[in-house]
LUMFI-707786 format. One record per residue: x negated, y negated, z of N, C-alpha, C in turn; residue number from 1; residue in three letters. Coordinates in pm, 1 decimal, padded with zeros to 6 digits, m for minus. Atoms other than C-alpha are relative to their C-alpha. Example, Ala and Ser with C-alpha at 12.3 -4.5 7.8 and 13.67 -1.06 7.14 Angstrom:
REM LUMFI-707786
[[m00089.0; 00119.0; 00000.0]; [m01230.0; 00450.0; 00780.0]; [m00090.0; m00120.0; 00000.0]; 1; "ALA"] [[00082.0; 00119.0; m00006.0]; [m01367.0; 00106.0; 00714.0]; [00077.0; m00109.0; 00073.0]; 2; "SER"] 
***
This chain:
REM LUMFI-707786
[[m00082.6; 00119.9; 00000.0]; [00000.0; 00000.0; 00000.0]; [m00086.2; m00125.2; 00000.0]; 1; "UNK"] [[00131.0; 00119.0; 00014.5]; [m00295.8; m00240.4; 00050.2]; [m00025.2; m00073.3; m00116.4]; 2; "UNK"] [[00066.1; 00067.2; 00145.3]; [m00437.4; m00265.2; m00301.0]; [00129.7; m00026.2; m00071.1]; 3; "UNK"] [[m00081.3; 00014.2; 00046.8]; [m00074.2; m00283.2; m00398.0]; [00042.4; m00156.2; 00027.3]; 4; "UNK"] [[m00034.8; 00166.4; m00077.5]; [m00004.4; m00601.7; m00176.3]; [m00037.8; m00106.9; m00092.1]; 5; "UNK"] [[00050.9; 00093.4; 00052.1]; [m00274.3; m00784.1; m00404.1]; [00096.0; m00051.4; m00141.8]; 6; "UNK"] [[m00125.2; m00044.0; 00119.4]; [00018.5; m00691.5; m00715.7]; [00122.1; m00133.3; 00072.1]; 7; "UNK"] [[m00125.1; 00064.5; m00020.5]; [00314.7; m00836.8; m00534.1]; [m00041.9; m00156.0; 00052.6]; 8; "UNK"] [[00000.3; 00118.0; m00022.1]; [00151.6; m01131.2; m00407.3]; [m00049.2; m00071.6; m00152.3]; 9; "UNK"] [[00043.6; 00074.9; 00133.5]; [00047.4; m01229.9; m00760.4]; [00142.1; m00047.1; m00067.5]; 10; "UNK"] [[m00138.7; 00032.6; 00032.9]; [00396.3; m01178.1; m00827.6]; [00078.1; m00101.5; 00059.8]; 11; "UNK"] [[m00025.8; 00069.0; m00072.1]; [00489.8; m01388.8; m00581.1]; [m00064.1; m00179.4; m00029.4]; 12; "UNK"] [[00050.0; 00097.4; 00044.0]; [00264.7; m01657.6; m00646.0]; [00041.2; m00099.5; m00132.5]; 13; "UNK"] [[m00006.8; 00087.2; 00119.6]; [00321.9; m01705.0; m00995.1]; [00211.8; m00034.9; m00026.4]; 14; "UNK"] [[m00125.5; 00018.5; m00080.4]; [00709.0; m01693.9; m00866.9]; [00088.6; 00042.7; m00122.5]; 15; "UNK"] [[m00052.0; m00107.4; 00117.6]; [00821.2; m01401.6; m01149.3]; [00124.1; 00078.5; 00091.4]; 16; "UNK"] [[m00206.9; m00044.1; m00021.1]; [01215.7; m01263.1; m01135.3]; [m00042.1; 00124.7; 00036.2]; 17; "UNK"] [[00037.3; m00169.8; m00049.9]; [01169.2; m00920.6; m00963.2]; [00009.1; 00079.3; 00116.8]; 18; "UNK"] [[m00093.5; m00090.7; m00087.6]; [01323.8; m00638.6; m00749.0]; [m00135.9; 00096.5; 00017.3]; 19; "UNK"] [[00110.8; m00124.0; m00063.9]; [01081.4; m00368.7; m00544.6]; [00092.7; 00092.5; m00012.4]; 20; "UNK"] [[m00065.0; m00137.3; m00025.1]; [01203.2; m00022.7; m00620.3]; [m00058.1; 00079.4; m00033.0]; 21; "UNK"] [[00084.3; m00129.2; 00019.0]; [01138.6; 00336.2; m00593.7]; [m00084.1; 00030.4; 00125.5]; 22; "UNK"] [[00102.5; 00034.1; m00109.8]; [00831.3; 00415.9; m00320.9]; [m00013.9; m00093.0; 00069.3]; 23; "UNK"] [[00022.3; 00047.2; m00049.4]; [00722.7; 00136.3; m00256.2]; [00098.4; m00096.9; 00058.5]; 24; "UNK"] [[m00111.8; 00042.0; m00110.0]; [01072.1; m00022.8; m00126.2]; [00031.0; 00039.9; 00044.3]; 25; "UNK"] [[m00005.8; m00063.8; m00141.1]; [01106.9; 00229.7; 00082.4]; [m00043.6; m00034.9; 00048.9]; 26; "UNK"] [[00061.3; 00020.4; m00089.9]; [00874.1; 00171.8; 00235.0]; [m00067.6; m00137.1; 00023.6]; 27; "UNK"] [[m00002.4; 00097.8; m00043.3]; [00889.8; m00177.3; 00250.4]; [00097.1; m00020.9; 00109.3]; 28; "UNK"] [[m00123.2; m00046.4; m00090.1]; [01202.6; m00075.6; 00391.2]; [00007.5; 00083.1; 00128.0]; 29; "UNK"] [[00043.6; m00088.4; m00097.3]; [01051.0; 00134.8; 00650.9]; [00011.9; 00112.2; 00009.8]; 30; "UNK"] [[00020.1; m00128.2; 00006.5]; [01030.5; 00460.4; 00540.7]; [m00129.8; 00033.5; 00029.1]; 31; "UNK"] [[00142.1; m00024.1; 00004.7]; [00766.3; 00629.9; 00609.8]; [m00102.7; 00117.9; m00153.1]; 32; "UNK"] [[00046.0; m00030.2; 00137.0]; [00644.7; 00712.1; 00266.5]; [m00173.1; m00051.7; m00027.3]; 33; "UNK"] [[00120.6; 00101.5; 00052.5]; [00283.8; 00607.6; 00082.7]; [00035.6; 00013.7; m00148.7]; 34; "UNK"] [[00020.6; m00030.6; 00121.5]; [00351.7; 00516.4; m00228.3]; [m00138.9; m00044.0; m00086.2]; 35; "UNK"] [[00106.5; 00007.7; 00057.3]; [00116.4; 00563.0; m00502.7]; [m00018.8; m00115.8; m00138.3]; 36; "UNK"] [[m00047.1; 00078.5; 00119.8]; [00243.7; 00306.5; m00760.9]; [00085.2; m00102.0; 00083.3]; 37; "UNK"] [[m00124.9; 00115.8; m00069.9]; [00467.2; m00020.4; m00741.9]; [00079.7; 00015.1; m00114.9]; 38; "UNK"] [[m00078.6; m00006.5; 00073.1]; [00738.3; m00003.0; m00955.2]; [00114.5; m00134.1; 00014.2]; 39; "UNK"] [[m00027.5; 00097.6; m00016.6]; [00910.4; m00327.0; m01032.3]; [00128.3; m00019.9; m00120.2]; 40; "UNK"] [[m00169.6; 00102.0; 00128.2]; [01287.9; m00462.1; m01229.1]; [m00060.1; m00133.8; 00004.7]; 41; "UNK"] [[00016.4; 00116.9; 00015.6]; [01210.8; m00756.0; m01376.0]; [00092.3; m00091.8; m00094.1]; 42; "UNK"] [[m00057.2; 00067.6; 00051.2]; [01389.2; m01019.0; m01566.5]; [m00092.5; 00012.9; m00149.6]; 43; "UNK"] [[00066.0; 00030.6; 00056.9]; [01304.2; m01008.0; m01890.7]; [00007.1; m00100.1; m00131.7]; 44; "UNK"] [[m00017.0; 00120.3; 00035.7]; [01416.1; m01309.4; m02012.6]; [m00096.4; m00077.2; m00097.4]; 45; "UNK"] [[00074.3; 00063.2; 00020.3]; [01224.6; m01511.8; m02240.6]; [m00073.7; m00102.1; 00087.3]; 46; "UNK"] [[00041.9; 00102.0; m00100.8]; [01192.4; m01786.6; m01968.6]; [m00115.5; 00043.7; 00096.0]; 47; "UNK"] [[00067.4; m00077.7; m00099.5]; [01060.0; m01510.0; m01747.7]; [m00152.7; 00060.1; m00030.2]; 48; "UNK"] [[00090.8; m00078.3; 00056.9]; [00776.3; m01350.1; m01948.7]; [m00147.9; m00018.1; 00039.3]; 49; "UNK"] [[00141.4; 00091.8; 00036.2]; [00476.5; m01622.9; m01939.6]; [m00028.1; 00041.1; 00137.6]; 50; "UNK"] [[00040.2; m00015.3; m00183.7]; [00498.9; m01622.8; m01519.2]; [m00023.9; 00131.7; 00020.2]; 51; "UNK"] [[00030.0; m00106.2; m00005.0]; [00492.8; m01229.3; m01544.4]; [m00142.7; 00049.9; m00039.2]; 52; "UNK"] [[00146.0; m00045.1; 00035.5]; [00189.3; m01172.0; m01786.0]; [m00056.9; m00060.3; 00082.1]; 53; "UNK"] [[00167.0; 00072.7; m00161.0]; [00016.4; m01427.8; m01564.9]; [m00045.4; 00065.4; 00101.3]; 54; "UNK"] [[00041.9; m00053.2; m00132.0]; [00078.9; m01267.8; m01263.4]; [m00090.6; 00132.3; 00001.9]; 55; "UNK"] [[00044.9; m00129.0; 00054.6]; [m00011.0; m00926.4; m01423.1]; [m00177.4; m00000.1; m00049.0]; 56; "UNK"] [[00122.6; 00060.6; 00039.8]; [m00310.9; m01100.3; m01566.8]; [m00120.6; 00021.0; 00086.2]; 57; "UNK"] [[00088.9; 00073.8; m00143.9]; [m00447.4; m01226.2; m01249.4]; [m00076.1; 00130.5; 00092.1]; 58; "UNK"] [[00068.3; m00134.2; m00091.1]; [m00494.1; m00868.0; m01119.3]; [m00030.4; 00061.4; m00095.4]; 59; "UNK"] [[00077.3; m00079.5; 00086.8]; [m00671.5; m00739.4; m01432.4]; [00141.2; 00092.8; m00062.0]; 60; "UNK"] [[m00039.4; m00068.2; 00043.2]; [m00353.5; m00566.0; m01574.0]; [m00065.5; 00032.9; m00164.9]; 61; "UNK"] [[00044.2; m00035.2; 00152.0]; [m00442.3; m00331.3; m01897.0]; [00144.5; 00087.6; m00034.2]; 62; "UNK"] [[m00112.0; m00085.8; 00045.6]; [m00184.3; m00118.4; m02091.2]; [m00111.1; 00039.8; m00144.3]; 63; "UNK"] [[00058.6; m00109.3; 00098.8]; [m00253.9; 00184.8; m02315.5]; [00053.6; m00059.9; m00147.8]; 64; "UNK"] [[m00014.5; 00082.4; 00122.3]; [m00225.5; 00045.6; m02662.4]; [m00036.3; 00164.2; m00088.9]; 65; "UNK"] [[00082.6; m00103.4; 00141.1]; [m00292.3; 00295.5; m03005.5]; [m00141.9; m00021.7; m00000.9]; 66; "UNK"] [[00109.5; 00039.8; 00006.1]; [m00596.9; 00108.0; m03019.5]; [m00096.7; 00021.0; 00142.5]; 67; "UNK"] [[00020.8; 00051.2; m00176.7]; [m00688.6; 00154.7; m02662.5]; [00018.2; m00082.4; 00061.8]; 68; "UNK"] [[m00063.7; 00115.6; m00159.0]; [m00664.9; m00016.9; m02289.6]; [m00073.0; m00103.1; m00098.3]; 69; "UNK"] [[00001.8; 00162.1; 00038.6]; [m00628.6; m00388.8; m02376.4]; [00026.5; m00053.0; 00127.6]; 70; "UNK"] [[m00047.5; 00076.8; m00051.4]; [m00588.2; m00606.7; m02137.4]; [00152.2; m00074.2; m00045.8]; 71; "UNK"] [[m00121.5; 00000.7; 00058.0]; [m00224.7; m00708.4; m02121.6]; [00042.1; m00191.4; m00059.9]; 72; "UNK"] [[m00032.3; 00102.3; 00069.1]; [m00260.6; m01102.4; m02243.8]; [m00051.9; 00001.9; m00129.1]; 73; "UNK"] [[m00040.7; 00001.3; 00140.9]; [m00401.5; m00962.5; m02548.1]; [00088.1; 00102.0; m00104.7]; 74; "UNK"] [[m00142.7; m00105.8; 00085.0]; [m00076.5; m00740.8; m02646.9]; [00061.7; m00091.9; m00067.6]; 75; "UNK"] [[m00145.9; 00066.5; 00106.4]; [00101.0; m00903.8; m02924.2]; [00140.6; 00008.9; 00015.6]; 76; "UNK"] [[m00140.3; m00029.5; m00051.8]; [00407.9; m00718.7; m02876.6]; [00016.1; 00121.3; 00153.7]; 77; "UNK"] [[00000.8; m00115.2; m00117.9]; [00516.4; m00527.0; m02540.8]; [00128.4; m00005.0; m00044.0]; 78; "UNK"] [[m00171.1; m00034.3; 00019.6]; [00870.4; m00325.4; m02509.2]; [00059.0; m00032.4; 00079.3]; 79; "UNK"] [[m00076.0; 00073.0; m00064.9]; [01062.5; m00555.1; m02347.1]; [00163.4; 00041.8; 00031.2]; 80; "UNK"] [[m00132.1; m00084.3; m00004.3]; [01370.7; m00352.6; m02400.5]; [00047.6; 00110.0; 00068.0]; 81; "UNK"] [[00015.0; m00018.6; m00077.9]; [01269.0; m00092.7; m02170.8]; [m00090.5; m00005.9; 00166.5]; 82; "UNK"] [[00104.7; m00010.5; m00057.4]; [00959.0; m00129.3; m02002.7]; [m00124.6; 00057.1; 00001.2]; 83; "UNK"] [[00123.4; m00121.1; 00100.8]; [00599.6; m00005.5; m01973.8]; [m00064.6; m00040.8; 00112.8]; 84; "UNK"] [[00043.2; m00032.8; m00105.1]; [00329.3; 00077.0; m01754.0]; [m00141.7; m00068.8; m00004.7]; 85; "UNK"] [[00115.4; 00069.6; m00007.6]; [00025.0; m00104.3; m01662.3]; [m00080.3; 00040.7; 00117.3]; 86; "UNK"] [[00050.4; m00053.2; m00092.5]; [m00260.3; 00004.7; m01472.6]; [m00112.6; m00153.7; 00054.4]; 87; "UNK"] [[00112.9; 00108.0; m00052.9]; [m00420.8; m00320.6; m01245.6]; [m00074.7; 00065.7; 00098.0]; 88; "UNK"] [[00149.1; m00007.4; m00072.9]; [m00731.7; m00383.6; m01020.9]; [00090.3; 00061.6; 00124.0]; 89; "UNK"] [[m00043.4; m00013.4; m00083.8]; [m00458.1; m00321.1; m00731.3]; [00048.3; 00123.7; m00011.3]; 90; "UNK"] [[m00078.6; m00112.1; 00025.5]; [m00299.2; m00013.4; m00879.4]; [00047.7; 00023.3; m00106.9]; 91; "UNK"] [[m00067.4; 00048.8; 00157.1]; [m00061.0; 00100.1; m01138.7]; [00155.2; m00086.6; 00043.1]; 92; "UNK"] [[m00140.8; 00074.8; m00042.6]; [00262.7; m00053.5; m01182.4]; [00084.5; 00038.0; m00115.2]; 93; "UNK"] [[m00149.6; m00025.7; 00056.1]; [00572.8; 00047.2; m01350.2]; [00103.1; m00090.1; m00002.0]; 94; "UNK"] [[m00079.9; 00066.8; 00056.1]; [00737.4; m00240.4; m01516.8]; [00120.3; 00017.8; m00119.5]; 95; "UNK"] [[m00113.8; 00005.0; 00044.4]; [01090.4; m00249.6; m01549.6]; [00111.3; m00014.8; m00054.0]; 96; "UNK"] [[m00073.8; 00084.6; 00096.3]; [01341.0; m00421.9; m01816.0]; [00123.3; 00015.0; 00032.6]; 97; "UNK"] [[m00117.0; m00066.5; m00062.2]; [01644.6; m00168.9; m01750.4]; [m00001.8; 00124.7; m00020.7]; 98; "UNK"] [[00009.8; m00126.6; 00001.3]; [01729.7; 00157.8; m01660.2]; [00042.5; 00075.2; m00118.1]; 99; "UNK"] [[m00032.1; m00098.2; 00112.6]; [01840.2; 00473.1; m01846.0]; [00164.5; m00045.4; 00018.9]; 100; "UNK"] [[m00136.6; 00040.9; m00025.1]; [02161.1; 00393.4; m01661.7]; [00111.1; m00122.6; m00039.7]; 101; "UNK"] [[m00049.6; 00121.3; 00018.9]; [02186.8; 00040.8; m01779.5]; [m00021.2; m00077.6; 00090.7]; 102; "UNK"] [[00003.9; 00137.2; m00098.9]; [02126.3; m00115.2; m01473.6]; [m00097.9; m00073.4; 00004.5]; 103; "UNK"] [[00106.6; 00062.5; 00016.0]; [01887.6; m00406.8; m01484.3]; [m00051.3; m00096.4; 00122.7]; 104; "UNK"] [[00037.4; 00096.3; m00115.8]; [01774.6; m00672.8; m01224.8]; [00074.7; m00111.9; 00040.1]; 105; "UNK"] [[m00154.9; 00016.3; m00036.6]; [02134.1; m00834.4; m01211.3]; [00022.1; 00114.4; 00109.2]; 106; "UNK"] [[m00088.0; m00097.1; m00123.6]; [02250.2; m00504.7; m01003.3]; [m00143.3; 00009.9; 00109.7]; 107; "UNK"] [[00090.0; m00040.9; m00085.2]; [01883.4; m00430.6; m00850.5]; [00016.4; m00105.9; 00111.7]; 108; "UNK"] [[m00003.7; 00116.4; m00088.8]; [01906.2; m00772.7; m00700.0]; [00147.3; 00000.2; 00118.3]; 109; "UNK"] [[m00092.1; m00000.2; m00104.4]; [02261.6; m00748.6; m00576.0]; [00015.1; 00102.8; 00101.9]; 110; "UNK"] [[m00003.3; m00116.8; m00056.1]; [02216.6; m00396.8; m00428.1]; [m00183.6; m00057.2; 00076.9]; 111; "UNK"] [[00114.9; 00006.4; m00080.6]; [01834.7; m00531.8; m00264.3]; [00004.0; m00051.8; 00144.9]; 112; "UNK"] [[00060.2; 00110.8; m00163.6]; [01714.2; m00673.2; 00092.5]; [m00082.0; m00056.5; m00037.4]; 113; "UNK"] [[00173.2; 00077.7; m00010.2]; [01479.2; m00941.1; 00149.5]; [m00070.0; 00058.9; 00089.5]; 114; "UNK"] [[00109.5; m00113.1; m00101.2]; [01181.9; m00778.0; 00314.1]; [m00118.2; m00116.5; 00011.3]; 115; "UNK"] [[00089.6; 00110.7; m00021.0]; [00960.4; m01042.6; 00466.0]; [m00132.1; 00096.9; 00056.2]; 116; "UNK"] [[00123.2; m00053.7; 00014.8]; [00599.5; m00934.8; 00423.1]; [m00102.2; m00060.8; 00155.1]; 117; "UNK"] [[00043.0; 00047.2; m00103.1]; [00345.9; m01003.6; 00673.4]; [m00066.5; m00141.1; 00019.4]; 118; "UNK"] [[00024.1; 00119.0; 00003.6]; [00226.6; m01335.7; 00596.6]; [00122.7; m00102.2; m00041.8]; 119; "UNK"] [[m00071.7; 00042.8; 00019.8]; [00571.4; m01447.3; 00572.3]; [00103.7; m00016.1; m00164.1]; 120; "UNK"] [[m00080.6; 00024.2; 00134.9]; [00650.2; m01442.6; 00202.8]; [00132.0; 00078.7; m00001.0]; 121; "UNK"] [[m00109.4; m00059.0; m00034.1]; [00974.8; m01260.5; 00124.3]; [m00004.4; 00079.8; m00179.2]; 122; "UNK"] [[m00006.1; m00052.0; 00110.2]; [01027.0; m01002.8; m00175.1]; [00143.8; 00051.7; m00006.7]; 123; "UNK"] [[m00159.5; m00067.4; m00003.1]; [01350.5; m00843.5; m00282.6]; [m00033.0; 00136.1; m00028.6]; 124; "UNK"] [[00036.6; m00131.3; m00002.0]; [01346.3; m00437.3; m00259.9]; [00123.8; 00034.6; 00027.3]; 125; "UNK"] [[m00146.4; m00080.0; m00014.1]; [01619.1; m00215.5; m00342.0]; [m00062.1; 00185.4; 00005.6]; 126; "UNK"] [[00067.4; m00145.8; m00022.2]; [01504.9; 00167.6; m00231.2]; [00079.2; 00088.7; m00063.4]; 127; "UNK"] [[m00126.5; m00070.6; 00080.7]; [01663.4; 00359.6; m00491.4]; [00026.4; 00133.1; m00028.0]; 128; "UNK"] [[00003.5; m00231.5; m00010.5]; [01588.2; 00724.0; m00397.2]; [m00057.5; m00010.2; 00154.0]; 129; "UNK"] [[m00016.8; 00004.5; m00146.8]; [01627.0; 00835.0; m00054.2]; [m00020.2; 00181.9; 00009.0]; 130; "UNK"] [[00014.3; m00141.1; m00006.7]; [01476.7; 01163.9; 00048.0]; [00019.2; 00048.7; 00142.9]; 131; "UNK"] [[m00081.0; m00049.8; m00160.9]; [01611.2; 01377.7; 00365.5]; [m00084.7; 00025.9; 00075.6]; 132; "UNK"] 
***
């Protein structure tokens, strides 16, 4: 969760549209889980995009390309229609657009908590698998 932190506060920083789910909102949520990934709904809005790569940027994100890992500000096109996976300096991350289900970061958001981090910031996390 550590090297993950450096992820969400980038996200945070650059102040990008986005829901914590999967692992690691559990256990933002207080499960006792470790997740190994962050997995993130995001807006993917045109408006939204520029503050995302940035943030993604900022922690060395790359994505697997045909051509090979690129760094992800020089991707021409990404699939914005579902999503795609990027491996940063903090971890990987599993960026989100919308589900298989349809649901996108409209419902993640209304179905989330705010989960205030330890230096006070606040993220939104919806834990969307719950194991017994």
């Amino acid at each position: 969760m550590t090297l993950l932190r450096s992820v969400l506060d980038a996200l945070v920083d650059h102040e990008c549209a986005f829901v914590v789910v999967g692992s690691t909102a559990r256990r933002l949520c207080g499960d006792d889980v470790d997740p190994d990934d962050l997995d993130i709904v995001v807006d993917p809005g045109q408006p939204h995009r520029s503050s995302l790569i940035a943030a993604l940027s900022s922690v060395g994100a790359t994505i697997e390309r045909r051509s090979g890992r690129r760094p992800i500000e020089a991707c021409v096109a990404l699939p914005w229609e579902w999503g795609w996976h990027v491996d940063t300096d903090g971890g990987p991350v599993d960026v989100i657009t919308r589900f298989i289900d349809g649901s996108d970061i409209a419902f993640h958001c209304a179905a989330a908590m705010s989960v205030a981090l330890d230096d006070r910031r606040v993220v939104l996390s919806h834990p969307t698998r719950h194991e017994p």
